[in-house]
C-alpha positions, 0 to 999 in steps of 0.5 A, spaced: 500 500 500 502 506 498 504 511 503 501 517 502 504 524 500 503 529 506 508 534 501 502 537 497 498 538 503 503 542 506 504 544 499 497 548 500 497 550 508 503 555 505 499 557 499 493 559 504 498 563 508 502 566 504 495 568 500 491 570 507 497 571 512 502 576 514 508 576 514 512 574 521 519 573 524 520 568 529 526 569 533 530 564 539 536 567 543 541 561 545 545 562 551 553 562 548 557 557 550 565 557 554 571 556 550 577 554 553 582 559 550 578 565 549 572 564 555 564 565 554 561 566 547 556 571 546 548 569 545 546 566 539 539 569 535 536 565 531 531 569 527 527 566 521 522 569 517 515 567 516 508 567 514 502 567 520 496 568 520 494 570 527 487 568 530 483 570 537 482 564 541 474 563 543 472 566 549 470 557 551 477 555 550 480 560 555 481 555 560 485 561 564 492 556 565 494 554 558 489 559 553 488 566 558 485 572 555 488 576 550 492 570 547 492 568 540 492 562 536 499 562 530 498 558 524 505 558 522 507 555 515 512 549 515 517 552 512 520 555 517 528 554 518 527 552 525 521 549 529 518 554 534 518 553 541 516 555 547 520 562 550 521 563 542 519 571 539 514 572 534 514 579 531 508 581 527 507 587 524 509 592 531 506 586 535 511 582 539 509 576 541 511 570 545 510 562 543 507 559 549 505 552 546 507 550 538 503 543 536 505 542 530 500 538 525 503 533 523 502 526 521 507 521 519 511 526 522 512 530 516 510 538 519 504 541 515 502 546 520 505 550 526 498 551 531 502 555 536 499 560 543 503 565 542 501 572 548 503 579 548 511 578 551 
């Protein structure tokens, strides 16, 4: 039997992104690390630019821990150069928001959507 094809599919949630989203920067600062011979490095910044279409949350959703009031739900196309995580910055527009939680859609592993909360940081 066939496996099926989950490129096309992620294929499309980028086309439905870049057609009705925005553009976005998805940000990630690591800490630097120790070389011997020289000491501490500085911190890295990870920055990749992405499209995201930003939506609010339904007010039966907002469960106060996970989902409070204010946060919004980010749907990231998969072609970001890094997987968001909590912690990352999302710059939209003059919005600057913080990934609380990313569940990435993907089935068989391969990554058509990232569902991220985000909130204002």
């Amino acid at each position: 039997m066939a496996k099926f094809d989950y490129s096309r599919p992620a294929a499309t949630a980028k086309r439905q992104l870049d057609r009705f989203g925005q553009d976005g920067e998805l940000s990630r600062s690591t800490p630097g690390g120790y070389e011997p011979e020289t000491g501490p490095t500085a911190p890295v910044e990870l920055q990749s630019p992405c499209t995201v279409a930003l939506l609010d949350f339904d007010n039966r959703q907002i469960d106060g821990e996970l989902i409070r009031i204010g946060d919004r739900r980010a749907l990231i196309a998969p072609d970001v150069s890094f997987e968001p995580q909590a912690g990352d910055s999302l710059t939209v527009g003059s919005d600057v928001l913080q990934v609380v939680r990313n569940r990435p859609v993907s089935p068989a592993g391969f990554v058509v959507l990232h569902d991220c909360v985000v909130r204002v940081s």
